[in-house]
Every structure is written in C-alpha cells, then in structure tokens.
Steps between C-alpha positions, in 0.01 A plus 500: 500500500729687272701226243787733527689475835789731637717399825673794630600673811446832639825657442581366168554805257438237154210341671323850514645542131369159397139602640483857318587313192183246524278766598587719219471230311167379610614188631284395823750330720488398899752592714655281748768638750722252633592740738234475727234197370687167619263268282568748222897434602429138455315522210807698311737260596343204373396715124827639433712205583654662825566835328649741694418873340202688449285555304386166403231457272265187406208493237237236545737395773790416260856659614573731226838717682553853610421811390742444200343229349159666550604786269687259245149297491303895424758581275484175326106535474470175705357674788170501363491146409587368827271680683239386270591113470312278766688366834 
C-alpha cells in the first residue's frame, strides 16, 4: 500500500494536476475517488476533518491538505522526510 494517498474525483482539473506532479516526481501514491468508492467517501470524511474539496492528500494516513500544501511541503524539502518517517 502506497504511504502517500490522494482523494480526488474524476472531473477535478487540480486533482489530475496534483497526480502528474507525484508521478513526475516519483512519488508512489494510491488513488481514491470519492466519486464512485462509498467506503473510500467515508474514509475521506473522517481523514480530512469533513473537508469538502479535492484533492486531499494523507501520508502514513496523517491529513496533510490539498494540492497546495503538497507543493509547499516539495518546495520546502519536507516531502521527502514525510514520506520517509514511520506511521
């Protein structure tokens, strides 16, 4: 199972963005689409805090924000870390 996880739907223009970036990046990451997986629905609701935009994005099941926050972490050279610390 990927540590990196990205909720998103199927017609979200940053969503796509926010998945282009991780694989150019590297980053191994599992989508869930809230869109059509109910559990996955669920699931997103009880990580983000009720958040109500996409994409949301959790490492080692941690809440970490939207696609902003993902690129602050990158730019920051946090990224890395995270991804490497233990859950």
């Amino acid at each position: 199972m990927a540590q990196l996880k990205v909720f998103s739907t199927g017609t979200c223009p940053i969503c796509d963005k926010t998945k282009l970036l991780l694989n150019k990046w590297g980053i191994a990451y599992e989508e869930v689409r809230i869109d059509i997986d109910i559990e996955g629905r669920r699931e997103f609701s009880e990580k983000t805090n009720g958040a109500r935009t996409v994409p949301q994005i959790t490492i080692h099941d941690k809440w970490i924000g939207g696609f902003s926050e993902l690129t602050e972490l990158h730019m920051d050279d946090q990224l890395d870390h995270l991804m490497e610390s233990s859950a």
